[in-house]
C-alpha positions in Angstrom: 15.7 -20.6 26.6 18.4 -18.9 24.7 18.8 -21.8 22.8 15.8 -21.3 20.6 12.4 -19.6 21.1 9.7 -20.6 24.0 6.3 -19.4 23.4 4.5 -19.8 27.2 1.2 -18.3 27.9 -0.7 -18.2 31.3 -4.1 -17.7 32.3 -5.3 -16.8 35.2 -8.4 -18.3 37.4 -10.6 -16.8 39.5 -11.6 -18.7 42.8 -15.5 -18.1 43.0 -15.0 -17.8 47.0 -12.4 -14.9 46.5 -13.2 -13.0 43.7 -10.7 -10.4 43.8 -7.9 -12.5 43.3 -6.4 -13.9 40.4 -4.5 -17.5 40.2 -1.5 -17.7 38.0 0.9 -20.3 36.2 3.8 -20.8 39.2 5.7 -22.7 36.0 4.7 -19.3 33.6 6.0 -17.2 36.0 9.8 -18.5 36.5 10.4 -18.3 33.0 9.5 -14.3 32.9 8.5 -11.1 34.2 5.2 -9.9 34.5 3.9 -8.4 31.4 7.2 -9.1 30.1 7.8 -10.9 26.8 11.0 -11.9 27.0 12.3 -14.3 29.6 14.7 -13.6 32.6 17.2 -15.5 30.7 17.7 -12.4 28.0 17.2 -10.0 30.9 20.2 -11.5 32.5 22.5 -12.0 29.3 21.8 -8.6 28.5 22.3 -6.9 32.3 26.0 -9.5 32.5 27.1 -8.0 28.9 26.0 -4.8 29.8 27.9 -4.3 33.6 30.5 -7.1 33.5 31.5 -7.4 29.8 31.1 -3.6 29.4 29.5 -3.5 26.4 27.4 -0.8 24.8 23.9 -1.0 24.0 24.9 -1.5 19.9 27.4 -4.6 20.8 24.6 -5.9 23.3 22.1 -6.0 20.3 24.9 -7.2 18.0 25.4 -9.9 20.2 22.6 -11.5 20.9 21.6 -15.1 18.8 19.2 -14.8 16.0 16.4 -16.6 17.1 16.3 -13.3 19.9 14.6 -11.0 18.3 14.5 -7.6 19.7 15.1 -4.0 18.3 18.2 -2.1 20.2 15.9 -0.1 21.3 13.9 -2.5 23.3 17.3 -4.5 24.5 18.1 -1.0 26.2 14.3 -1.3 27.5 15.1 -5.0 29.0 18.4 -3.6 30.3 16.5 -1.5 32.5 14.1 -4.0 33.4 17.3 -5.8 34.7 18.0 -3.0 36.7 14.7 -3.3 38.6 15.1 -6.7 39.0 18.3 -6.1 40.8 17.3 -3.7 42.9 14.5 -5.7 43.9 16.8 -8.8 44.6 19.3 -6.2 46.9 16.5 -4.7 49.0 15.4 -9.0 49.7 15.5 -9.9 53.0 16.3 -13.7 52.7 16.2 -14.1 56.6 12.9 -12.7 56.6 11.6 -14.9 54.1 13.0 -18.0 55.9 11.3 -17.1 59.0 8.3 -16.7 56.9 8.2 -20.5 56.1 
C-alpha cells in the first residue's frame, strides 16, 4: 500500500451456464477501482490532502512518497476519481443494504 508498490491483476471467468456475466477477484477489487491503476489508498491520501489539509494540486504531487509514481496531472485525475467515490458513498443507503442481507 503506500508503503511500497503492489502490482495485483485480476481476471475474470465466465460461468458456462451464464454467459453474459463476468466473475471477478473479491480480494482485486478492495484494493482498487475499476479500470483504475492506482489503489483507493492514493485516492484517499490525495482527496484528505486535497479537502482537509488544503493543499494545491502542486503540493499534493510534491507530497506524495517516491515509490508513487504519478504525473500532477494524473494526481488531479485521481482527485476527481475521489470525488466520485464520495459521492457514491453519500447517496449509500446503509439501511437498505442491511435489509438486503
Amino acid at each position: 500500500m503506500l508503503n511500497g508498490n503492489v502490482f495485483v491483476t485480476s481476471r475474470g471467468r465466465y460461468c458456462p451456464d451464464h454467459p453474459k456475466m463476468t466473475y471477478l477477484s473479491a480480494e482485486a477489487a478492495r484494493l482498487s477501482l475499476p479500470n483504475s491503476t492506482y489503489g483507493l489508498d492514493v485516492l484517499v491520501r490525495i482527496g484528505y490532502q486535497r479537502d482537509y489539509r488544503k493543499m494545491t494540486g502542486a503540493q499534493i504531487h510534491a507530497s506524495l512518497p517516491a515509490h508513487i509514481r504519478v504525473s500532477e496531472q494524473h494526481s488531479s485525475n485521481l482527485y476527481r476519481e475521489y470525488e466520485a467515490l464520495l459521492a457514491c458513498a453519500e447517496r449509500l443507503d446503509v439501511n437498505e443494504l442491511k435489509d438486503a442481507l
